[in-house]
FIKOLZA-1660 file (N, C-alpha, C; in steps of 0.1 Angstrom, whole numbers, plus 5000, padded with zeros to 4 digits):
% residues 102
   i   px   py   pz ch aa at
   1 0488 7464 8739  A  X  N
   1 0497 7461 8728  A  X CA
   1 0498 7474 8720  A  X  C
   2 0510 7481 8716  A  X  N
   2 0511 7491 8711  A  X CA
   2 0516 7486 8696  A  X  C
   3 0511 7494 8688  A  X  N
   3 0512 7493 8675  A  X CA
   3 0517 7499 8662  A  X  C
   4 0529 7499 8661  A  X  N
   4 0536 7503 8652  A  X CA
   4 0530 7512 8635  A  X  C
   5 0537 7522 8633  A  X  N
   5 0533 7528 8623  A  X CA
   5 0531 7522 8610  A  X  C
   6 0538 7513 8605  A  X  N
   6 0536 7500 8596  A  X CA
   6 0526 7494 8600  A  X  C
   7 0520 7493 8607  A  X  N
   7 0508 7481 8610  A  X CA
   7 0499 7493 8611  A  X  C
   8 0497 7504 8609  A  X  N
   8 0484 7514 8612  A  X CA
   8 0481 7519 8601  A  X  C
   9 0495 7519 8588  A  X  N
   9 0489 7523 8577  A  X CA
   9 0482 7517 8568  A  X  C
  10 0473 7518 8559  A  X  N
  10 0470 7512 8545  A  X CA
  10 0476 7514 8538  A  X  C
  11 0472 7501 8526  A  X  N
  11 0478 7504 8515  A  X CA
  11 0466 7514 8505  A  X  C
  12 0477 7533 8503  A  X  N
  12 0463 7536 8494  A  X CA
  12 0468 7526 8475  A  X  C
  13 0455 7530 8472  A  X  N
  13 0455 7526 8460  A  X CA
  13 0457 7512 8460  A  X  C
  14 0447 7501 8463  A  X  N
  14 0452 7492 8464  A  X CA
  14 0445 7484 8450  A  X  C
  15 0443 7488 8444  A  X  N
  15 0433 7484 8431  A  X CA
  15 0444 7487 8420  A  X  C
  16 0453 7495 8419  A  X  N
  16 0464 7495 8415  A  X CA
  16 0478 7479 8419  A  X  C
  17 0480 7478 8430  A  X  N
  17 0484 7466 8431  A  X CA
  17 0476 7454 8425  A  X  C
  18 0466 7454 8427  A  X  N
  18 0458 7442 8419  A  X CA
  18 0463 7437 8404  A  X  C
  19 0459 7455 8397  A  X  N
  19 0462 7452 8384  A  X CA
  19 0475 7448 8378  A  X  C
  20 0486 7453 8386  A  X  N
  20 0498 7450 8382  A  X CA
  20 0503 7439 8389  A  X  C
  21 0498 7428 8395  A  X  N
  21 0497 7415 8397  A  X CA
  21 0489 7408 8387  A  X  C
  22 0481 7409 8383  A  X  N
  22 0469 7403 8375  A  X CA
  22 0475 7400 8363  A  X  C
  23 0483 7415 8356  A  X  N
  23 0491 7416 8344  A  X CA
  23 0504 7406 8350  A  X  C
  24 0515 7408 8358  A  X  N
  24 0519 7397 8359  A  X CA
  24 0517 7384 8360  A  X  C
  25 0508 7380 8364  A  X  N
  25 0504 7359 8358  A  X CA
  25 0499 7357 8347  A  X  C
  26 0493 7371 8341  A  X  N
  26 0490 7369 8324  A  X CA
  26 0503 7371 8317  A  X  C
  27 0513 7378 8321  A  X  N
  27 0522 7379 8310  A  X CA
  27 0527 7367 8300  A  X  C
  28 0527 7352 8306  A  X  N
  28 0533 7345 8302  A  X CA
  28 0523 7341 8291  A  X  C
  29 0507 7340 8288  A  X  N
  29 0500 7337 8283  A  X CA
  29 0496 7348 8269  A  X  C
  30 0500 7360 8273  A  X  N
  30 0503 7374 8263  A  X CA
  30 0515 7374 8257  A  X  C
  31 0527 7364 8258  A  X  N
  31 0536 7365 8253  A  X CA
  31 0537 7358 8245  A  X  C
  32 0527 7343 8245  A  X  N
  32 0526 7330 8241  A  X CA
  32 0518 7334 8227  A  X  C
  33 0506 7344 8234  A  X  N
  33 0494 7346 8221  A  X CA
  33 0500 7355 8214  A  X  C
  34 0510 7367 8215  A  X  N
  34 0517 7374 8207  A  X CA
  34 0528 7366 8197  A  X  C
  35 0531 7359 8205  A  X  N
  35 0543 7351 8193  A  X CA
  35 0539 7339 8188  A  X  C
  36 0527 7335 8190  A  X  N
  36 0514 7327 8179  A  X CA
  36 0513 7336 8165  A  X  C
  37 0509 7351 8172  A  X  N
  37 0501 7354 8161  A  X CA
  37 0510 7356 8154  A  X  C
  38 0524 7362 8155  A  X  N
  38 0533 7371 8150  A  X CA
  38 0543 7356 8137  A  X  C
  39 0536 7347 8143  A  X  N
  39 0545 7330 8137  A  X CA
  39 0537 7330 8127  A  X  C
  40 0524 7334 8127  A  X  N
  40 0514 7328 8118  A  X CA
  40 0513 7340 8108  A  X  C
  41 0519 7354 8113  A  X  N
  41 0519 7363 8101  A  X CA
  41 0529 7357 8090  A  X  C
  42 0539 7358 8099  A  X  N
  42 0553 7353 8091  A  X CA
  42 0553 7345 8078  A  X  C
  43 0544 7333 8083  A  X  N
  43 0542 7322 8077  A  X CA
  43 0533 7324 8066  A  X  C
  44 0523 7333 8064  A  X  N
  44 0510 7332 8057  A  X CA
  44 0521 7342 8047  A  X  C
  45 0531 7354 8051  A  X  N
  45 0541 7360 8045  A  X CA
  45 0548 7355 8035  A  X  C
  46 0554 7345 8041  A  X  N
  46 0555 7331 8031  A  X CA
  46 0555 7326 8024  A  X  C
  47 0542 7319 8026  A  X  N
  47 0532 7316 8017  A  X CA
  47 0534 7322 8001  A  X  C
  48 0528 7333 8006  A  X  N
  48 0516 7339 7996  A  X CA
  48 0530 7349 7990  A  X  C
  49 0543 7350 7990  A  X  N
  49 0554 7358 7989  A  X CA
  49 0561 7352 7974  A  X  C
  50 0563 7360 7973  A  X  N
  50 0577 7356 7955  A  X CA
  50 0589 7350 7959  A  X  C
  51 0595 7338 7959  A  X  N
  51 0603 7334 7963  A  X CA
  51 0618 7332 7951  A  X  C
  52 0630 7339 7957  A  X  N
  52 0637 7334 7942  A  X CA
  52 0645 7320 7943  A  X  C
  53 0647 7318 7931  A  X  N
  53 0645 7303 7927  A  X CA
  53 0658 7301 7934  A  X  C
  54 0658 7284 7936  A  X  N
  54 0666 7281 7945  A  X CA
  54 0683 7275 7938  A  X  C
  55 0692 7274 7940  A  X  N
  55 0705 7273 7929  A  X CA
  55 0707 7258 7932  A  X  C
  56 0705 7248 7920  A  X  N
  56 0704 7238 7918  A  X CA
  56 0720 7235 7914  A  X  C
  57 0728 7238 7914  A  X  N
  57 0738 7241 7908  A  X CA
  57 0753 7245 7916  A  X  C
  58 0748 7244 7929  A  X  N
  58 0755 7248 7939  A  X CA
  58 0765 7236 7938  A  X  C
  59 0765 7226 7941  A  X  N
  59 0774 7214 7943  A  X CA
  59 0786 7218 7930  A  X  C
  60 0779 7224 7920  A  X  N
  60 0791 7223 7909  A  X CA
  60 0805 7232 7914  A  X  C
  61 0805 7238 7923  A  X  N
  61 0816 7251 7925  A  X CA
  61 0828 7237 7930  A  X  C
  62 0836 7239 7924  A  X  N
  62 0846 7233 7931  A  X CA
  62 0858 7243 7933  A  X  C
  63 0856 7238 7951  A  X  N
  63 0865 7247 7954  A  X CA
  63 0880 7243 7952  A  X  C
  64 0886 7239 7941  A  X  N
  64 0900 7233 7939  A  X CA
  64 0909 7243 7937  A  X  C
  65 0923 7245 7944  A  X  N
  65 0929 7254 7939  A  X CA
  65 0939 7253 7924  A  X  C
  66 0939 7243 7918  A  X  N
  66 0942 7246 7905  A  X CA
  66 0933 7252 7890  A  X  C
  67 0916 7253 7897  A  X  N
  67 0910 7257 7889  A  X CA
  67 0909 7274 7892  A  X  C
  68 0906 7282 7883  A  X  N
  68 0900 7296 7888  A  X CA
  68 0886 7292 7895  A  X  C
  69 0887 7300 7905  A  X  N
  69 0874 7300 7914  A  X CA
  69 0868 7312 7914  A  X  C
  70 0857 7315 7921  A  X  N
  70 0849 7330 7927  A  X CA
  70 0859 7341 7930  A  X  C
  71 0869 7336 7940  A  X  N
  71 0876 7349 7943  A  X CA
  71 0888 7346 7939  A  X  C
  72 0891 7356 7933  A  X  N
  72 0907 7355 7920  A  X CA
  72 0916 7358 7930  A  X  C
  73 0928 7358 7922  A  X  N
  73 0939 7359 7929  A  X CA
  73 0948 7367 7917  A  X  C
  74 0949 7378 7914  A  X  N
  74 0959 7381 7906  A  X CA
  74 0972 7384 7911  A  X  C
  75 0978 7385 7918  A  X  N
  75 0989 7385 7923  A  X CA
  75 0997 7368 7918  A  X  C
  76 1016 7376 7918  A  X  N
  76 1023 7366 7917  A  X CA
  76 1029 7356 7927  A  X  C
  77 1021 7356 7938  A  X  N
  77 1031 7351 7947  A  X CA
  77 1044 7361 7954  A  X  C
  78 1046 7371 7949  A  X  N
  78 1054 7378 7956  A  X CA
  78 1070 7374 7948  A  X  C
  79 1063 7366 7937  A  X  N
  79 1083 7367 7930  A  X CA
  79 1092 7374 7922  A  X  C
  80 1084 7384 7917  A  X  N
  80 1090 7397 7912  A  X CA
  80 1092 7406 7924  A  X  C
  81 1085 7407 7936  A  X  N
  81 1085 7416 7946  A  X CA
  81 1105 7416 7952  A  X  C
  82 1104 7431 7948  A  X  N
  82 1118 7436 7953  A  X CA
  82 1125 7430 7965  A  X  C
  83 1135 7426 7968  A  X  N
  83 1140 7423 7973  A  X CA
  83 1144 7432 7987  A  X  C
  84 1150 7429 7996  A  X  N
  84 1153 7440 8002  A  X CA
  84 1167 7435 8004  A  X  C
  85 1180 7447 8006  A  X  N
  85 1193 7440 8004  A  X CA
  85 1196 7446 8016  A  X  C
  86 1199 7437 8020  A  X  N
  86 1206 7438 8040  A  X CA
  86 1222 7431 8035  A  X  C
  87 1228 7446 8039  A  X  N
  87 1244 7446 8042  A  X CA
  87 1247 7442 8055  A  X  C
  88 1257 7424 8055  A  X  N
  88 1262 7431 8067  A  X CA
  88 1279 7435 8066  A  X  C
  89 1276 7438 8078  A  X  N
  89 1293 7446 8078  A  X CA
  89 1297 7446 8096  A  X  C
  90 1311 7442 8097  A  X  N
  90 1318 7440 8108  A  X CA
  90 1325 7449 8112  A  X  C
  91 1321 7453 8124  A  X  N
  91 1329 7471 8128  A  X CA
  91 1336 7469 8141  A  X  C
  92 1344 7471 8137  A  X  N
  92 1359 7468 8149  A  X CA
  92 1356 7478 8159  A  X  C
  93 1356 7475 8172  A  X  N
  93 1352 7489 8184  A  X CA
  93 1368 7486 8190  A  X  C
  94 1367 7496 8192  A  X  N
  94 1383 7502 8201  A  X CA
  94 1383 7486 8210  A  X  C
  95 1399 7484 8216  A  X  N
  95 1399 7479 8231  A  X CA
  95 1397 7483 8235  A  X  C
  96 1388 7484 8252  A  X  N
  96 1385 7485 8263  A  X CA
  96 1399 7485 8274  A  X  C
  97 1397 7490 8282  A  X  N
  97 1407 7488 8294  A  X CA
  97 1409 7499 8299  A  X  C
  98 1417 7501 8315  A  X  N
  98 1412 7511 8321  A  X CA
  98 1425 7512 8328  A  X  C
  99 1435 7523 8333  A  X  N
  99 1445 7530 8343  A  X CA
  99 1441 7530 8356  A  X  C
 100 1452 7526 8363  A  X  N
 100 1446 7527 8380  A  X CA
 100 1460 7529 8385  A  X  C
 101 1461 7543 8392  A  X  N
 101 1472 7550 8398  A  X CA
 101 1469 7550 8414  A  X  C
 102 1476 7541 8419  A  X  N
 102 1476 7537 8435  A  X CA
 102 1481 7557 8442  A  X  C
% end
């Protein structure tokens, strides 16, 4: 039975393959315990943090448009805005027609 160059070699470094399998079936358990801890920083951040006060007051805004609101509007509507004056005018072009000498 003769035997092929793929089947005669090793694998070198095979302690290297190990580890980077090992690390892959932990990753999902390292990602889990990282975003535990990184939730529970957040949270204790939180906590223990100066929060500004919250606007009780909100519901009052009415957004109606006959009251002034947040964002103004100083413009008129556009009814002083100049007009633009379009002339028309009717321009006679010559007759057309054409000579034909047999």
């Amino acid at each position: 039975m003769a035997f092929g160059s793929i089947e005669l070699t090793t694998i070198s470094r095979a302690q290297d393959y190990t580890t980077i399998k090992h690390n892959e079936d932990n990753k999902v358990n390292v990602d889990q315990a990282n975003f535990s801890e990184q939730f529970q920083k957040t949270t204790e951040q939180n906590i223990r943090g100066v929060h500004k006060s919250d606007d009780t007051m909100w519901h009052e805004n009415k957004p109606d448009a006959k009251e002034k609101g947040n964002g103004k509007y100083a413009g008129d509507g556009g009814s002083k805005r100049k007009k633009q004056q379009t002339k028309e005018r009717v321009v006679v072009k010559n007759q057309g027609g054409f000579d034909m000498k047999i």
